[in-house]
N, CA and C atoms as a LAMMPS dump frame, in Angstrom:
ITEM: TIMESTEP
0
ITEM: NUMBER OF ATOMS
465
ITEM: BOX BOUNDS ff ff ff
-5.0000000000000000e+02 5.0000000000000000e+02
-5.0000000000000000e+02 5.0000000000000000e+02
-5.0000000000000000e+02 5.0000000000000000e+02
ITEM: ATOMS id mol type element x y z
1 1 1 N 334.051 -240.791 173.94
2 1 2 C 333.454 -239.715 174.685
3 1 3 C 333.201 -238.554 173.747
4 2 1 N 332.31 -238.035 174.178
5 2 2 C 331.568 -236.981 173.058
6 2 3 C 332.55 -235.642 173.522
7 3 1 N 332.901 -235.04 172.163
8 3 2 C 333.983 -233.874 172.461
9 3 3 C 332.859 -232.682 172.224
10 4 1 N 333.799 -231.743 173.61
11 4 2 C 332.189 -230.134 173.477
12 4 3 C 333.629 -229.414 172.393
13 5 1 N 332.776 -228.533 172.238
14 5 2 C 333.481 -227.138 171.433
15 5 3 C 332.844 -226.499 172.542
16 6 1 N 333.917 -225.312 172.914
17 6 2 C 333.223 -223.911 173.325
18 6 3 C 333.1 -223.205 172.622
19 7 1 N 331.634 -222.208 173.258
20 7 2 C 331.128 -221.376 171.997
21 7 3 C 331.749 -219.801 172.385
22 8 1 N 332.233 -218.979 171.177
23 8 2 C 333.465 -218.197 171.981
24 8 3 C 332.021 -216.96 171.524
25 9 1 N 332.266 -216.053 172.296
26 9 2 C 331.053 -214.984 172.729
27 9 3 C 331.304 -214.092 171.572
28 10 1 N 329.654 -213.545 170.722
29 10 2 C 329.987 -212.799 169.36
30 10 3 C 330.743 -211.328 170.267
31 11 1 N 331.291 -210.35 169.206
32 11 2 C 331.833 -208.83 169.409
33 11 3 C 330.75 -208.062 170.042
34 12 1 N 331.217 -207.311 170.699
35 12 2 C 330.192 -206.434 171.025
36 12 3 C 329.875 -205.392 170.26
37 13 1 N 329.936 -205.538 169.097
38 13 2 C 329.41 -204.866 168.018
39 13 3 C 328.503 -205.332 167.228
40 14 1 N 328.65 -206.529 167.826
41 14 2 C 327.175 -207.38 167.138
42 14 3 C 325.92 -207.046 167.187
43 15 1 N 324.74 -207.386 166.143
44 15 2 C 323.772 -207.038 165.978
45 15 3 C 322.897 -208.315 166.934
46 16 1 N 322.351 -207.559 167.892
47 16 2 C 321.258 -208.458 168.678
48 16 3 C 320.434 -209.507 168.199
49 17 1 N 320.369 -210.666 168.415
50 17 2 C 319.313 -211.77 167.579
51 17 3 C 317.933 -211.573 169.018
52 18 1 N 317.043 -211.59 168.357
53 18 2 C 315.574 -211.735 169.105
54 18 3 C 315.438 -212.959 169.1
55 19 1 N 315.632 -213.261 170.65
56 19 2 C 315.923 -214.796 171.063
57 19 3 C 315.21 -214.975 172.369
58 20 1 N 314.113 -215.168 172.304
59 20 2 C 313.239 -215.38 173.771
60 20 3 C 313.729 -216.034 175.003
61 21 1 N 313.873 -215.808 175.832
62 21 2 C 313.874 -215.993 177.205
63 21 3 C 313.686 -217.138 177.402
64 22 1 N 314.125 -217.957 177.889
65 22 2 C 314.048 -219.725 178.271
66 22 3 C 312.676 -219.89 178.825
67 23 1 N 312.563 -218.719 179.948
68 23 2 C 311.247 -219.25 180.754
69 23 3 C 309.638 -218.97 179.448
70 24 1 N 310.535 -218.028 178.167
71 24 2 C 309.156 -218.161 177.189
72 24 3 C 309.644 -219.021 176.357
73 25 1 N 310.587 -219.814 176.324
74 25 2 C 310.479 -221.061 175.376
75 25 3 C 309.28 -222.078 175.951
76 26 1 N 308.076 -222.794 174.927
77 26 2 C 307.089 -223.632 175.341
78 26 3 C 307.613 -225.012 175.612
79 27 1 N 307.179 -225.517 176.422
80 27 2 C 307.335 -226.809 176.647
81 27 3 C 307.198 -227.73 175.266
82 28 1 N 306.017 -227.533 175.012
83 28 2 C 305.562 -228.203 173.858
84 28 3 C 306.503 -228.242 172.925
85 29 1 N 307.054 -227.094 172.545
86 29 2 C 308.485 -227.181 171.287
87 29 3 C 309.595 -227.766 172.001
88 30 1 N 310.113 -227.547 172.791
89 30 2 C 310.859 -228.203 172.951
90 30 3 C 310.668 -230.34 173.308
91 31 1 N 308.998 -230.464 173.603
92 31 2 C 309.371 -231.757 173.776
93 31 3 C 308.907 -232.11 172.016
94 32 1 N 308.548 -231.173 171.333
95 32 2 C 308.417 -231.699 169.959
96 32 3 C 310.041 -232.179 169.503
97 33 1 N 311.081 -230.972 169.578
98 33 2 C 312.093 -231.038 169.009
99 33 3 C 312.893 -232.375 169.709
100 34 1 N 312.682 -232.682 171.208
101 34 2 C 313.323 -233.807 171.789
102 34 3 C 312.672 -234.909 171.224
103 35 1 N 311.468 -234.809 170.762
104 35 2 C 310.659 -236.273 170.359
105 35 3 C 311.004 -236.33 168.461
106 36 1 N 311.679 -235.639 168.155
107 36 2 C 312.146 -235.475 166.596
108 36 3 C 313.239 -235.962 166.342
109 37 1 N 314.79 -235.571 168.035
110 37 2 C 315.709 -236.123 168.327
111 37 3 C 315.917 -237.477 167.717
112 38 1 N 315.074 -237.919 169.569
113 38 2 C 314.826 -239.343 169.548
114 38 3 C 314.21 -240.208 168.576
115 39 1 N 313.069 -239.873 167.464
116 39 2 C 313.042 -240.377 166.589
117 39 3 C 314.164 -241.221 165.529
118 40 1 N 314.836 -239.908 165.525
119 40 2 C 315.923 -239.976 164.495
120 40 3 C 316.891 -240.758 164.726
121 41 1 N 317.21 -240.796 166.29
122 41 2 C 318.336 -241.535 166.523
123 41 3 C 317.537 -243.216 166.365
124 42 1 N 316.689 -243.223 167.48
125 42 2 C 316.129 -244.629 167.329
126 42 3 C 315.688 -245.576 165.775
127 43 1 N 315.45 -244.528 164.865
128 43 2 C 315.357 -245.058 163.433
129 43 3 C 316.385 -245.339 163.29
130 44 1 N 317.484 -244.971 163.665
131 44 2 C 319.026 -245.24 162.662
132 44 3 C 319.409 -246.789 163.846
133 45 1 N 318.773 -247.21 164.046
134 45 2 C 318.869 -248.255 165.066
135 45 3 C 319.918 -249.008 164.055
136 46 1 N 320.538 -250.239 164.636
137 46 2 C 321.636 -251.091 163.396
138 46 3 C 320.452 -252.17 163.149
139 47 1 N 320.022 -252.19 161.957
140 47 2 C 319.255 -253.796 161.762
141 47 3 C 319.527 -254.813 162.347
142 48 1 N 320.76 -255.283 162.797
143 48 2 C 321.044 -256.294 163.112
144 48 3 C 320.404 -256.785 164.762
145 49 1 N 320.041 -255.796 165.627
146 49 2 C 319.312 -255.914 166.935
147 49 3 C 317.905 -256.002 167.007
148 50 1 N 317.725 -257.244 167.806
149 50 2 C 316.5 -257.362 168.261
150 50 3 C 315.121 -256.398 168.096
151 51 1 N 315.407 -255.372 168.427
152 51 2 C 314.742 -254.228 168.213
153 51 3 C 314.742 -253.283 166.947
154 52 1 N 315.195 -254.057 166.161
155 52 2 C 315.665 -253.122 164.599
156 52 3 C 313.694 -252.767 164.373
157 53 1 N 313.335 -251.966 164.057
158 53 2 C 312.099 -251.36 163.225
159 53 3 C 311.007 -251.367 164.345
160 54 1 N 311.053 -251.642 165.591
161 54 2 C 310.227 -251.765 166.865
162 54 3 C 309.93 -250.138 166.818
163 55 1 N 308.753 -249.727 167.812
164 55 2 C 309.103 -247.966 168.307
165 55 3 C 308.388 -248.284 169.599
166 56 1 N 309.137 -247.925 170.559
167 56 2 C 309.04 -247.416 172.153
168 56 3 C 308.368 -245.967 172.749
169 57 1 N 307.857 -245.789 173.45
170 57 2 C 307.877 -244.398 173.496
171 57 3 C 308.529 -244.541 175.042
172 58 1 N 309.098 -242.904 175.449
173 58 2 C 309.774 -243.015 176.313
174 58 3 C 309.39 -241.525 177.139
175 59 1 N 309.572 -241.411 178.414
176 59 2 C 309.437 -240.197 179.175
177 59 3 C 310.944 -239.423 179.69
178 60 1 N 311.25 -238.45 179.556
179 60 2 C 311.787 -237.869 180.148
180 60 3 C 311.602 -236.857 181.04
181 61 1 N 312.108 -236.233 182.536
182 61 2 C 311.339 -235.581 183.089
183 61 3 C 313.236 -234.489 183.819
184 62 1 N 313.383 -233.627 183.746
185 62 2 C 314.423 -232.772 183.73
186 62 3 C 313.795 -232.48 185.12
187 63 1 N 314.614 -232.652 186.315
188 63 2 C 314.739 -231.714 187.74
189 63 3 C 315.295 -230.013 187.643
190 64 1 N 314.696 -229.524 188.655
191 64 2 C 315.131 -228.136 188.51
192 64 3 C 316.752 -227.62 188.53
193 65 1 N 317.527 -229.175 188.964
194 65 2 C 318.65 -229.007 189.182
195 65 3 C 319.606 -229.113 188.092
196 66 1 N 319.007 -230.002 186.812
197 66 2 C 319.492 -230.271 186.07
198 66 3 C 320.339 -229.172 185.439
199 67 1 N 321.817 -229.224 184.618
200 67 2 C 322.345 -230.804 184.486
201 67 3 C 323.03 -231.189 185.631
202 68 1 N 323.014 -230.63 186.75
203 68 2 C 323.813 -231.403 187.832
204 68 3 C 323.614 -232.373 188.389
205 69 1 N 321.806 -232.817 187.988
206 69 2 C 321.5 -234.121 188.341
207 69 3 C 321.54 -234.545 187.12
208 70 1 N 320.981 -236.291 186.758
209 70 2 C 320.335 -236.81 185.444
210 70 3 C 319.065 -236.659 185.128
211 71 1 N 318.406 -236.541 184.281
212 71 2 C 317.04 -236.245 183.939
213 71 3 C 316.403 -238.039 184.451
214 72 1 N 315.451 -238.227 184.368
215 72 2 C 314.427 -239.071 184.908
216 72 3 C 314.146 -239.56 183.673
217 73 1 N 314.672 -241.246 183.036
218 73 2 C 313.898 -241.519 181.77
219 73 3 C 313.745 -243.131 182.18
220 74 1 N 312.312 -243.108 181.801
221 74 2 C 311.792 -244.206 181.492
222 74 3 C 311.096 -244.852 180.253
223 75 1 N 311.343 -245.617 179.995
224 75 2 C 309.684 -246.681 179.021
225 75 3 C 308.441 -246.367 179.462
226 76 1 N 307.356 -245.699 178.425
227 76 2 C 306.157 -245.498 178.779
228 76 3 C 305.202 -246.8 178.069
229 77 1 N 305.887 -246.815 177.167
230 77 2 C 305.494 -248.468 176.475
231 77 3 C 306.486 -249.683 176.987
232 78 1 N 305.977 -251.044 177.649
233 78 2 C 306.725 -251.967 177.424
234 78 3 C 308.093 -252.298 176.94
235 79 1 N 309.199 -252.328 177.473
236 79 2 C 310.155 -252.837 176.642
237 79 3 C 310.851 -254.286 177.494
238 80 1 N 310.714 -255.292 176.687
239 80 2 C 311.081 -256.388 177.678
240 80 3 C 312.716 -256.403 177.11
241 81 1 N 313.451 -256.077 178.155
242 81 2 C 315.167 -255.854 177.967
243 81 3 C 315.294 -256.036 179.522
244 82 1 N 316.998 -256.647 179.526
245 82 2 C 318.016 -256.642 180.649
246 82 3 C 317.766 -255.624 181.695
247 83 1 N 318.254 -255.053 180.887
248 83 2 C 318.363 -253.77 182.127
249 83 3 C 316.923 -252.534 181.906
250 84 1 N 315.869 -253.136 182.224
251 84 2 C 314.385 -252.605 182.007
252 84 3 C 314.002 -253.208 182.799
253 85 1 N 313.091 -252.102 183.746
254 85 2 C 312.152 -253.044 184.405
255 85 3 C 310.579 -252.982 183.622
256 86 1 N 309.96 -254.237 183.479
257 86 2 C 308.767 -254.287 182.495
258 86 3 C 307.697 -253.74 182.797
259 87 1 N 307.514 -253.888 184.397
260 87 2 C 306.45 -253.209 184.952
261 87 3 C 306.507 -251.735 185.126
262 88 1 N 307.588 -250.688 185.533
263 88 2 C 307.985 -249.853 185.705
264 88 3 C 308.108 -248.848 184.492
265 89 1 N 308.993 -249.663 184.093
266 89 2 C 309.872 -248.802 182.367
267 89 3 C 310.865 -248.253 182.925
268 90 1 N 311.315 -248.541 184.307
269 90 2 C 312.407 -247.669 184.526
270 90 3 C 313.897 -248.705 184.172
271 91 1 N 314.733 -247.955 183.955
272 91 2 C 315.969 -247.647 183.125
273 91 3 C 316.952 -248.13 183.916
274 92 1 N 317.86 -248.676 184.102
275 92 2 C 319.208 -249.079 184.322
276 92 3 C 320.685 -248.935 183.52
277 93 1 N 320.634 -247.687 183.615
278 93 2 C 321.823 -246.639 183.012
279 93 3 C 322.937 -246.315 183.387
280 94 1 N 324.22 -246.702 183.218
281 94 2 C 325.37 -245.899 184.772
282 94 3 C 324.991 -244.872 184.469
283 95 1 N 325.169 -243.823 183.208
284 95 2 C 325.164 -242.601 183.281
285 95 3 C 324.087 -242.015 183.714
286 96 1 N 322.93 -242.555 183.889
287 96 2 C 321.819 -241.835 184.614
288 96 3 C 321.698 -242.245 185.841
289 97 1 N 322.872 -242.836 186.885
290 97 2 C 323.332 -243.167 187.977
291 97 3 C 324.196 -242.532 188.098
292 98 1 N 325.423 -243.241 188.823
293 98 2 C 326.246 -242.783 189.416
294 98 3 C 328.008 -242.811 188.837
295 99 1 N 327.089 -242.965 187.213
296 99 2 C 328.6 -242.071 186.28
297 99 3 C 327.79 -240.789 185.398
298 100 1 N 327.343 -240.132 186.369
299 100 2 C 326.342 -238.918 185.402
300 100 3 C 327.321 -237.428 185.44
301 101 1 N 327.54 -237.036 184.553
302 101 2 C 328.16 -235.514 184.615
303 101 3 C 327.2 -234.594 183.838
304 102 1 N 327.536 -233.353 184.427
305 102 2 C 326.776 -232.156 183.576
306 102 3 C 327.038 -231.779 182.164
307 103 1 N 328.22 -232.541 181.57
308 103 2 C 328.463 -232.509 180.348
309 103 3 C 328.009 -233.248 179.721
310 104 1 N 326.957 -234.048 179.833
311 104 2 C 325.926 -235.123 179.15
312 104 3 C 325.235 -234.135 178.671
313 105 1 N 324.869 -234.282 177.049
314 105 2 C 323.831 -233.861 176.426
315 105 3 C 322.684 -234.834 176.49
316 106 1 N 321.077 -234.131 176.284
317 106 2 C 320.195 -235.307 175.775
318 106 3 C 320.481 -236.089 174.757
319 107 1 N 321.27 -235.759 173.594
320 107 2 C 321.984 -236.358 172.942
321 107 3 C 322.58 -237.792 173.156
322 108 1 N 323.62 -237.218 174.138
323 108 2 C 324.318 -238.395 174.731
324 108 3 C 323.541 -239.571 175.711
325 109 1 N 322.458 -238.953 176.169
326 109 2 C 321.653 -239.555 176.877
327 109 3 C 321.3 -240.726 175.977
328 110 1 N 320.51 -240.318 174.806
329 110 2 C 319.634 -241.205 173.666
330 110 3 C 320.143 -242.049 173.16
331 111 1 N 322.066 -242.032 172.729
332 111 2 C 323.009 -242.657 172.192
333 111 3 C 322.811 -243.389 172.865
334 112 1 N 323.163 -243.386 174.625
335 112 2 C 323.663 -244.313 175.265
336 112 3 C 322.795 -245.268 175.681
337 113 1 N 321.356 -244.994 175.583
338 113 2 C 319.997 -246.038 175.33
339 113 3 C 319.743 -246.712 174.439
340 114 1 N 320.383 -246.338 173.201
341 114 2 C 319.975 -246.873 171.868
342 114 3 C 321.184 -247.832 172.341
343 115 1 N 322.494 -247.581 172.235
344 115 2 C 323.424 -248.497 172.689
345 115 3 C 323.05 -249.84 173.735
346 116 1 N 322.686 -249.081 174.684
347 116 2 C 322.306 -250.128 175.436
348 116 3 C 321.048 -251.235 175.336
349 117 1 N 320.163 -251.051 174.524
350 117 2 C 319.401 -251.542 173.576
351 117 3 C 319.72 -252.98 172.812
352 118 1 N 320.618 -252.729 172.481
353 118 2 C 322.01 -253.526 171.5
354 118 3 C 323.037 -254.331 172.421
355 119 1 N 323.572 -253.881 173.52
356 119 2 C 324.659 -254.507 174.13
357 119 3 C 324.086 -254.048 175.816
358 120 1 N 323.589 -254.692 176.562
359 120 2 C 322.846 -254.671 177.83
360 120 3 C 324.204 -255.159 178.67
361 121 1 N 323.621 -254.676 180.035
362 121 2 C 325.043 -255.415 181.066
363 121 3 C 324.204 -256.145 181.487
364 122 1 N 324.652 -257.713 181.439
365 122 2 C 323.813 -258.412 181.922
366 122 3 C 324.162 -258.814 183.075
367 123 1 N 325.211 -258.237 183.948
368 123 2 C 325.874 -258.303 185.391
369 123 3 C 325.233 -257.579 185.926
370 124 1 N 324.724 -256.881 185.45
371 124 2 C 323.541 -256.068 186.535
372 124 3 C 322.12 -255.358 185.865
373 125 1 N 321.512 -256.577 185.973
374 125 2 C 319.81 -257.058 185.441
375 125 3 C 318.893 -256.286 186.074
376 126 1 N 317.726 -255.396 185.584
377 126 2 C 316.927 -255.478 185.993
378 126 3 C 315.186 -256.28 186.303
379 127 1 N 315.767 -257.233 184.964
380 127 2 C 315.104 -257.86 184.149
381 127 3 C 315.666 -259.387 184.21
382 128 1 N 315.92 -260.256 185.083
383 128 2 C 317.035 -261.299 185.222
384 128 3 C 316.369 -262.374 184.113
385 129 1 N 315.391 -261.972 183.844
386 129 2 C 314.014 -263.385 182.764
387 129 3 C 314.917 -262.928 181.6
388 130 1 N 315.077 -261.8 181.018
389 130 2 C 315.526 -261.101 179.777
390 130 3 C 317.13 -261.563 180.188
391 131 1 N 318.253 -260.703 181.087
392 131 2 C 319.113 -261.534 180.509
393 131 3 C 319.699 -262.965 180.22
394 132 1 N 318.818 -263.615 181.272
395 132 2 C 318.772 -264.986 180.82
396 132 3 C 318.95 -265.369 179.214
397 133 1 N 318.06 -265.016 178.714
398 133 2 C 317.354 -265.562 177.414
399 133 3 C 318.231 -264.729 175.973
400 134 1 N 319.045 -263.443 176.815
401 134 2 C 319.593 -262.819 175.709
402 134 3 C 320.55 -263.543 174.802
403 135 1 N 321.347 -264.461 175.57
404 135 2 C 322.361 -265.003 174.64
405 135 3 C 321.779 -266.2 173.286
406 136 1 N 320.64 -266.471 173.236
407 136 2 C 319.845 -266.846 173.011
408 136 3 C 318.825 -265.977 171.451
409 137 1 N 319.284 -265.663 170.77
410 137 2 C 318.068 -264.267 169.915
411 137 3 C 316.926 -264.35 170.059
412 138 1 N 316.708 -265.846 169.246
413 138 2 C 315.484 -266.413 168.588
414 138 3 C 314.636 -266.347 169.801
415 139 1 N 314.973 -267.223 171.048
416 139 2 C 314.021 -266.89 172.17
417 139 3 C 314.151 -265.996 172.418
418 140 1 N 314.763 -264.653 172.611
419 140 2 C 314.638 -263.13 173.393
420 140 3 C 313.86 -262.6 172.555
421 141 1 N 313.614 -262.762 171.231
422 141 2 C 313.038 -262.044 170.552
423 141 3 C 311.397 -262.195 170.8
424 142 1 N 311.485 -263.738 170.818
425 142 2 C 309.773 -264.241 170.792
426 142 3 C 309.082 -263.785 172.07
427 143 1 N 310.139 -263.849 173.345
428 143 2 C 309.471 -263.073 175.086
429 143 3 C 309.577 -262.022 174.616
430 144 1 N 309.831 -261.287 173.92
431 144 2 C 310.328 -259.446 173.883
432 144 3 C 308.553 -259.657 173.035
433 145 1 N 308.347 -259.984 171.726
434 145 2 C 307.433 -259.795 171.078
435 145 3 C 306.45 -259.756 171.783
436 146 1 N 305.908 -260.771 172.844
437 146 2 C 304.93 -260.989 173.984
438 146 3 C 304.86 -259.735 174.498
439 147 1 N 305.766 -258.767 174.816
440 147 2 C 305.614 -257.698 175.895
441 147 3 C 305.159 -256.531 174.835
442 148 1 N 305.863 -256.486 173.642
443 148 2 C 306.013 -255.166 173.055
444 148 3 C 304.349 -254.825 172.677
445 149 1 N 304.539 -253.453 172.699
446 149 2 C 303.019 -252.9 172.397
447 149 3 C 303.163 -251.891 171.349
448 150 1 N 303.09 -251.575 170.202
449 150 2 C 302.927 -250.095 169.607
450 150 3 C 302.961 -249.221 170.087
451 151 1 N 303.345 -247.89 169.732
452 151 2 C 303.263 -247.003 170.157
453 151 3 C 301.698 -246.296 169.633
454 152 1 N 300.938 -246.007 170.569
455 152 2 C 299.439 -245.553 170.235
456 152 3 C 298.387 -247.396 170.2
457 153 1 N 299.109 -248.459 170.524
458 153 2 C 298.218 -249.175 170.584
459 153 3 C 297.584 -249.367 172.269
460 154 1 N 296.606 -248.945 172.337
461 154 2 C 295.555 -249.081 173.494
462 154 3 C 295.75 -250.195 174.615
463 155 1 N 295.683 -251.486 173.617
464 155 2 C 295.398 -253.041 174.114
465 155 3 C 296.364 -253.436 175.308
């Protein structure tokens, strides 16, 4: 489990930082910096999985409630996996169910996709063709190849 630090509040003698207002932070930077995240983590993928050097693209969509709810993430590209639905892209996550706390970072979010990527529950499929075939590489790999699309490929 991911350990927080609390951040202990500067003196009040401190010199003010010019730090804009959330509602003027742009969308755009921030989904740059989340799509820089996720890069990074998904590159450091372990070679050894199915998906080693693949790229996905993925949506995330934050409720006004958040973090008390989970953010909304799906596959916008294809991913033929267990717990994926192919047509959808939607996600089969506990933590983006009903083991979700407000102490989840996007961070922790990305870990726990990349993880699950690698080690799927195959007791609860969204994808029952995929976990079939997982124990299996050589064939999961060759149905996975069938589905996968580039990221920016059209076709």
């Amino acid at each position: 489990m991911e350990q927080l630090n609390a951040a202990v509040a500067p003196p009040r003698t401190a010199a003010k930082v010019n730090v804009p207002p959330a509602g003027q932070q742009t969308a755009g930077s921030v989904a740059k910096r989340l799509s820089n995240e996720l890069m990074t983590l998904m590159m450091s993928a372990s070679p050894g999985i199915v998906y080693a050097g693949l790229t996905f693209k993925i949506s995330i969509s934050f409720p006004s409630n958040y973090p008390y709810v989970p953010p909304t993430i799906r596959f916008d590209t294809p991913c033929y996996h267990p717990n994926v639905d192919i047509a959808s892209g939607s996600i089969c996550l506990d933590i983006l169910q009903d083991k979700w706390s407000a102490v989840y970072s996007v961070q922790t979010i990305l870990l726990s996709l990349q993880s699950l990527l690698g080690e799927p529950n195959n007791a609860s499929p969204l994808n029952p063709e995929a976990a079939g075939l997982w124990a299996d590489p050589t064939a999961f790999k060759s149905q996975m190849l069938k589905y996968y699309r580039p990221v920016g490929d059209s076709s």
